[in-house]
C-alpha positions as CSV (number, residue, x, y, z in Angstrom):
1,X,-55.2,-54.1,-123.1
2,X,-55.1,-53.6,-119.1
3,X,-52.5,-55.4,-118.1
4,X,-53.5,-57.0,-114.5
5,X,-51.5,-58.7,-111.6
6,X,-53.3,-61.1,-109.5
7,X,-51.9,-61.3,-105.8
8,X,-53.6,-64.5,-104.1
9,X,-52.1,-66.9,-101.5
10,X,-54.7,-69.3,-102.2
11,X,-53.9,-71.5,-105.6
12,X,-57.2,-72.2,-106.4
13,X,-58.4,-69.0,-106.4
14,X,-55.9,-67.0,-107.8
15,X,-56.3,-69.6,-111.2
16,X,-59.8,-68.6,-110.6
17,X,-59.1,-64.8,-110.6
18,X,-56.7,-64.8,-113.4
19,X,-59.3,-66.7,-115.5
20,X,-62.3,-64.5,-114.6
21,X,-59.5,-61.5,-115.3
22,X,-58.8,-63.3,-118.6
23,X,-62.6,-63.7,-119.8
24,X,-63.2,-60.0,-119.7
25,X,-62.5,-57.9,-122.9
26,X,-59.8,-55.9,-122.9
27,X,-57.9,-57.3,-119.8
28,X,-55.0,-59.8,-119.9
29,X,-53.1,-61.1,-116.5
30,X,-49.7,-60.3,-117.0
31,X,-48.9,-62.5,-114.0
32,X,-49.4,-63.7,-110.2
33,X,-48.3,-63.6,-107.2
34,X,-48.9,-65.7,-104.1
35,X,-47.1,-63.1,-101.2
36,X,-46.9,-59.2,-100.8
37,X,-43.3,-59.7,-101.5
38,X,-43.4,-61.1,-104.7
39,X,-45.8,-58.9,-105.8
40,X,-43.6,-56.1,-105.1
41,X,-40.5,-57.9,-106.4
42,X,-42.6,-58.6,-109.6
43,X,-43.8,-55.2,-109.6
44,X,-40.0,-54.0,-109.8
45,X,-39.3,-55.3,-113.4
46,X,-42.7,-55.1,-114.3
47,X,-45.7,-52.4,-115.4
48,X,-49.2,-53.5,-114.9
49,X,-52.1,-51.6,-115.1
50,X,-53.9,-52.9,-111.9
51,X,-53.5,-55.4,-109.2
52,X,-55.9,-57.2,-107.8
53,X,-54.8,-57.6,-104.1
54,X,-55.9,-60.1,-101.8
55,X,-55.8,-57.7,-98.3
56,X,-55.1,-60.9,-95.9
57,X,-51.2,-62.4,-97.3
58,X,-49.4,-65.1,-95.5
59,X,-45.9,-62.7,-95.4
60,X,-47.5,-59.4,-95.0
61,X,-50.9,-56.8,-94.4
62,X,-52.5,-56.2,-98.3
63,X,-52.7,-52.6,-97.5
64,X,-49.0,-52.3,-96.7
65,X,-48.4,-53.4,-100.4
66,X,-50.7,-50.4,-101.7
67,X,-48.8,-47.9,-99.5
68,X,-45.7,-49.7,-101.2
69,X,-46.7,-49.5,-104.3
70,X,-47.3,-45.7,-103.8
71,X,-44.0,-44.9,-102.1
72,X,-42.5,-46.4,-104.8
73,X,-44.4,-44.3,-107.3
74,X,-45.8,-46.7,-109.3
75,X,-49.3,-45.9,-110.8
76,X,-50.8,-49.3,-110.7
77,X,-54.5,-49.3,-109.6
78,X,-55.3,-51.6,-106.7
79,X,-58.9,-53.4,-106.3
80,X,-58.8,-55.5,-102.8
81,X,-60.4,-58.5,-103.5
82,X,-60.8,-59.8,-99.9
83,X,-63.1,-61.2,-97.6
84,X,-62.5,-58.8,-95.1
85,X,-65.9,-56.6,-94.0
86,X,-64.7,-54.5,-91.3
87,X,-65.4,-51.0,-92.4
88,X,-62.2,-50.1,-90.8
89,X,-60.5,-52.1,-93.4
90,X,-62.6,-50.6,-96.1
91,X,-61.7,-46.9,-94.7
92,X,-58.1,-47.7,-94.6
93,X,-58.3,-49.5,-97.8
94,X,-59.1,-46.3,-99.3
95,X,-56.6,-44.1,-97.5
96,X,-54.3,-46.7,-99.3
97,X,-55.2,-45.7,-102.6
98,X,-57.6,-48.6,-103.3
99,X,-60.0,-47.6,-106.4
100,X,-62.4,-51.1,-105.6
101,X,-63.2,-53.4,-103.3
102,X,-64.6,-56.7,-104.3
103,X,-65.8,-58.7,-101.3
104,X,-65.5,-62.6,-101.6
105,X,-67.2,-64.7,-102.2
106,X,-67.8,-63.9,-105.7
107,X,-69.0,-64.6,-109.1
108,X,-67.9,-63.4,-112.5
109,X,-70.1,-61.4,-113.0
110,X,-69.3,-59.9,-109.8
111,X,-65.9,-59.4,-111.1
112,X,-66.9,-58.3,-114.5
113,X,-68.8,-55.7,-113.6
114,X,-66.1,-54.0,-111.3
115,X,-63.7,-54.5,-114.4
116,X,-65.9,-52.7,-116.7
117,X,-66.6,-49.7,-114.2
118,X,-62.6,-49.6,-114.0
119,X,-62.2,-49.4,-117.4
120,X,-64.3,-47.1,-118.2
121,X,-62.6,-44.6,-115.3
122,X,-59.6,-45.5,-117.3
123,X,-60.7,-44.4,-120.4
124,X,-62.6,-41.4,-119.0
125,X,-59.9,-40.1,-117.5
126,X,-57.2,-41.7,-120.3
127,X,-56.9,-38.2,-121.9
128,X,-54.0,-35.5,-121.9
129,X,-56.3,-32.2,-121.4
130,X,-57.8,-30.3,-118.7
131,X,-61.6,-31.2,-117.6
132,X,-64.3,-29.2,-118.3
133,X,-65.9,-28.5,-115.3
134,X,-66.3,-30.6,-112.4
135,X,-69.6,-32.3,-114.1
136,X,-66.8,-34.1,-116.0
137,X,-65.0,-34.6,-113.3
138,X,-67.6,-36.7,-111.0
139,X,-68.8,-38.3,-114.0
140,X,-65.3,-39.9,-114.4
141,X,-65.4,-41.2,-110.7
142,X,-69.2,-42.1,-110.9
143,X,-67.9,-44.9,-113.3
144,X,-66.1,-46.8,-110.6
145,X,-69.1,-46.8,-108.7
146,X,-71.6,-47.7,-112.0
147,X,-75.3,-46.4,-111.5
148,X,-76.7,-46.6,-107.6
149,X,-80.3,-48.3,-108.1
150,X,-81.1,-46.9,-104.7
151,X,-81.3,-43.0,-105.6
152,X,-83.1,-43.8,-109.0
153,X,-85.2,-40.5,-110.0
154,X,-88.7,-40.1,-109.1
155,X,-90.4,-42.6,-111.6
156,X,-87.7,-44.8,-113.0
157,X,-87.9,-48.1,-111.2
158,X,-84.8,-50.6,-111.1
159,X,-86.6,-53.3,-113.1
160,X,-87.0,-51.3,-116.5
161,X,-83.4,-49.6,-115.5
162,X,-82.5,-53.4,-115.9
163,X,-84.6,-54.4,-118.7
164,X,-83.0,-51.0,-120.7
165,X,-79.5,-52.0,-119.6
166,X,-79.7,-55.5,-120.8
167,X,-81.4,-54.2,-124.3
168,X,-78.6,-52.1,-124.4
169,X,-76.2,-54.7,-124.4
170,X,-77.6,-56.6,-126.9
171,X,-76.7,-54.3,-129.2
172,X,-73.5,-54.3,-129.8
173,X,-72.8,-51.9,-131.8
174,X,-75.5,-49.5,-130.3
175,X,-78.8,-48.7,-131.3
176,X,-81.3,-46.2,-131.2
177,X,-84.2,-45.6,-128.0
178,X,-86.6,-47.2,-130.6
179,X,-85.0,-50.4,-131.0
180,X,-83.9,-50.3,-126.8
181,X,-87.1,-50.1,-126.0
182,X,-88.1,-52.6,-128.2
183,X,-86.3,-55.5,-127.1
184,X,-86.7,-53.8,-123.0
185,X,-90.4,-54.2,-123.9
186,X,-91.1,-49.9,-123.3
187,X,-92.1,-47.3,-124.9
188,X,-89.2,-45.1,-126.9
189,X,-90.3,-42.4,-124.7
190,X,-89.3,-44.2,-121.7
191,X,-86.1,-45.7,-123.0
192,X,-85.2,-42.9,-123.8
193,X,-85.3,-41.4,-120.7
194,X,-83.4,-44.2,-119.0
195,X,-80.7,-44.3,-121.4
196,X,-80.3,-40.5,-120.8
197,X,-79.8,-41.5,-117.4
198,X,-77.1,-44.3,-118.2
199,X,-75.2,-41.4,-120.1
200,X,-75.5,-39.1,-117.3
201,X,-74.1,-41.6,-114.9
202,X,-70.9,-42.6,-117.4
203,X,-72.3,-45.8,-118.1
204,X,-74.1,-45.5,-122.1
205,X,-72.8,-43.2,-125.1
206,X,-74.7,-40.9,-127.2
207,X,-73.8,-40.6,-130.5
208,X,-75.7,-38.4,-133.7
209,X,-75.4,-40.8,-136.6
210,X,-76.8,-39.6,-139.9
211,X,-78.6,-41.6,-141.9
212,X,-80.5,-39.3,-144.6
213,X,-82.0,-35.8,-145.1
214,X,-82.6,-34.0,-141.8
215,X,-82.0,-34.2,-138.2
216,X,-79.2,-37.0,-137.1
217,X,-80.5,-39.7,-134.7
218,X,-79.1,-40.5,-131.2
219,X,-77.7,-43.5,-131.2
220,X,-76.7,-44.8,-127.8
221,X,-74.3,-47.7,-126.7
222,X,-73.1,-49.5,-123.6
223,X,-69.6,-48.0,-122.4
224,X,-69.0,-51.3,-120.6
225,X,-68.1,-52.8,-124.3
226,X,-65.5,-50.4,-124.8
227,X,-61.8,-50.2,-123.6
């Protein structure tokens, strides 16, 4: 489990937060804070995974808290969750070691979706060896971002990117580009080719499962279930 503190003046929507935190698989809120000093004073008995920072606090800047964190080496993961859009903010945001930035208002699925990317980083990166090549390397990072519709390759349009996706998801347990493209309402040709692209951009699997005399079958399934 990723273990998550939520640091949010406002009540309401830090119960929001933690629930939306709570709904996703494999996160858990270990607790919350309402000021950048209790965060940090939490964060002093406690190891979490990631906190999920509200950047405007009633006691003290967000950002200063990341750059605390840091000096006090811990290795939690920040997301700003904020409503702030000044792309000064965002640039200094990421000078401060924030991973995400989740702009509010927001839904769940809003939220969900950045969860996922971040836990597939996590896992990605989760392992004690040395990359292969830097391939490896900037597919790991690509997974905080999840796949950018706008430089889709020549052909692929974002409605069957979304029709594959959500095929995808429905199996659980993964399935072949046959069965994808099935439910997507393509060819296996053409799921094929777009689940090929969700591998190559950290978000799908590809696994060789055997099931009789010959060649294995790709199966492929959607890295956002996992971790």
């Amino acid at each position: 489990m990723i273990s998550v503190l939520v640091v949010e003046d406002d009540p309401v929507a830090g119960e929001a937060h933690e629930m939306y935190v709570n709904r996703v698989d494999g996160f858990e809120v270990a607790g919350r804070a309402r000021t950048g000093q209790d965060a940090l004073r939490f964060l002093d008995h406690t190891q979490v995974d990631l906190v999920l920072l509200d950047l405007r606090l009633p006691d003290m800047d967000g950002l200063a808290v990341a750059r605390a964190l840091r000096n006090a080496g811990s290795n939690a993961d920040v997301i700003a969750v904020t409503s702030a859009r000044d792309l000064k903010v965002v640039r200094a945001s990421v000078a401060s070691g924030v991973v995400q930035y989740l702009l509010k208002p927001f839904t769940f699925a809003a939220m969900r979706e950045k969860l996922e990317h971040y836990a597939r980083f996590r896992q990605s990166l989760g392992h004690d060896r040395e990359a292969s090549g830097q391939s490896e390397i900037d597919r790991a990072f690509s997974t905080l971002r999840g796949v950018d519709r706008a430089s889709l390759p020549k052909g692929m349009g974002e409605e069957t990117l979304a029709a594959v996706v959500s095929a995808l998801r429905a199996h659980r347990e993964g399935a072949a580009a046959g069965a994808v493209g099935e439910l997507a309402g393509v060819s296996r040709v053409t799921a094929r080719r777009y689940l090929e692209y969700l591998v190559d951009n950290g978000m799908a699997r590809r696994d060789p499962r055997y099931g009789g005399v010959g060649r294995p079958e790709m199966f492929y399934s959607w890295a956002g279930q996992h971790g």
